[in-house]
N, C-alpha and C positions, 0 to 999 in steps of 0.2 A: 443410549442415544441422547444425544446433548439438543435442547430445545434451546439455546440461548448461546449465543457468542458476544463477545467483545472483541474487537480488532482495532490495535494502536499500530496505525502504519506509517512509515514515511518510503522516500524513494531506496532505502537501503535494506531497512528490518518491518518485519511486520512481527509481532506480537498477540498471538489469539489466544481468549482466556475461553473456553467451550464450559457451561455451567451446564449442569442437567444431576443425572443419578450420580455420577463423576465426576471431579471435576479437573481437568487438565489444560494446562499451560506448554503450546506450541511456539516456537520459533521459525521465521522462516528469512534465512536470507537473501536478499534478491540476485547479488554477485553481480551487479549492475555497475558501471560505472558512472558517471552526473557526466552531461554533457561534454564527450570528448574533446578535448580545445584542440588548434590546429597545432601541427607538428610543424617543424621548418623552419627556416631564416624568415626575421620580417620583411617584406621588400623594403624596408628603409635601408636595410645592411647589403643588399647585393640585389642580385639577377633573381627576377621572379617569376616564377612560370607558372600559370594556375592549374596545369596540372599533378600538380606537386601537392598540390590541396584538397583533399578530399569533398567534394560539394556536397555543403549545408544539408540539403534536403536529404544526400543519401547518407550522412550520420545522424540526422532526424527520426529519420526510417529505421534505420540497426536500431538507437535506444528503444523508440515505440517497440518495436517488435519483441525486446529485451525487457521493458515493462511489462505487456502482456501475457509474457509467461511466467514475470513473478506476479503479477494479478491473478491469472487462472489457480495459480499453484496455491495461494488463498481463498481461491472460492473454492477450491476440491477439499479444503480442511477445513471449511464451514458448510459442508454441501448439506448435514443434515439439522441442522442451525434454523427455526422458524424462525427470531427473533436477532436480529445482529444491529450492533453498536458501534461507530465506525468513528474514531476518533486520532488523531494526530496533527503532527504539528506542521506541516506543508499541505502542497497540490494532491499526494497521493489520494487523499480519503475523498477526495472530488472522482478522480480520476477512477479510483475503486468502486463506487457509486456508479458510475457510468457504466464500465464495464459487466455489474451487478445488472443493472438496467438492458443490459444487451443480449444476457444470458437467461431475461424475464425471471431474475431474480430481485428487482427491486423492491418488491412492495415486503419484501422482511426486514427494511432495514426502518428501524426504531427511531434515530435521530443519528449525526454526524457533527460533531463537536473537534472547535482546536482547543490542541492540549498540546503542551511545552513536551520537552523529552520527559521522561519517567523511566524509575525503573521497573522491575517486573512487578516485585510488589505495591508499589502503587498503579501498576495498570491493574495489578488484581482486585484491588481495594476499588478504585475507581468502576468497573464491572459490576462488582458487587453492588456498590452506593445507585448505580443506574439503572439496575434492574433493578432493586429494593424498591424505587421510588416512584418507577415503574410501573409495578406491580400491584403500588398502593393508590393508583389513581381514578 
């Protein structure tokens, strides 16, 4: 059972380092795509008909709905995680916090930090350096 997580997320990869008696390095893709852009002619080029266009709100709704299950699909591989670390370089690790928060799982989470991309071993290393320092306080 892993008492400690690190989670380096953005809108695509999430990265969980689980620290405990084991210690294991998760990947999780989200197969999301960033804001689908409109498809079609611009009406500067021809005839435009705004049903041709998918409306705002209802590809707002598909990504949220598309986020929240690669969110969920993070909190079920830190479900037994007291102690999580939420760090990345965009919206996600707000937006994971909240979700956390909705699930009344927020009060595990330790601090939320931006951080550039990394790769795996330095999100391992960075883990490591946060709870160390952590733990000495």
């Amino acid at each position: 059972m892993s008492n400690k997580a690190g989670i380096w997320i953005d809108h695509r990869r999430a990265v969980i380092v689980l620290v405990g008696a084991q210690e294991r390095t998760l990947v999780i893709d989200s197969h999301v795509e960033k804001h689908p852009e409109r498809s079609g002619d611009s009406p500067m080029k021809g005839s435009y008909e705004a049903r041709q266009v998918p409306a705002d709100d209802k590809r707002q709704r598909a990504l949220t709905g598309e986020l929240n299950g690669y969110y969920d699909s993070v909190i079920a591989a830190v479900h037994e995680a007291g102690a999580l670390f939420i760090f990345g370089p965009g919206e996600a690790k707000g937006e994971l916090e909240k979700r956390l928060q909705g699930n009344k799982s927020g009060a595990r989470v330790q601090a939320i930090e931006t951080a550039d991309r990394m790769t795996d071993r330095q999100i391992q290393a960075k883990v490591h350096e946060f709870f160390a320092s952590s733990s000495a306080r």
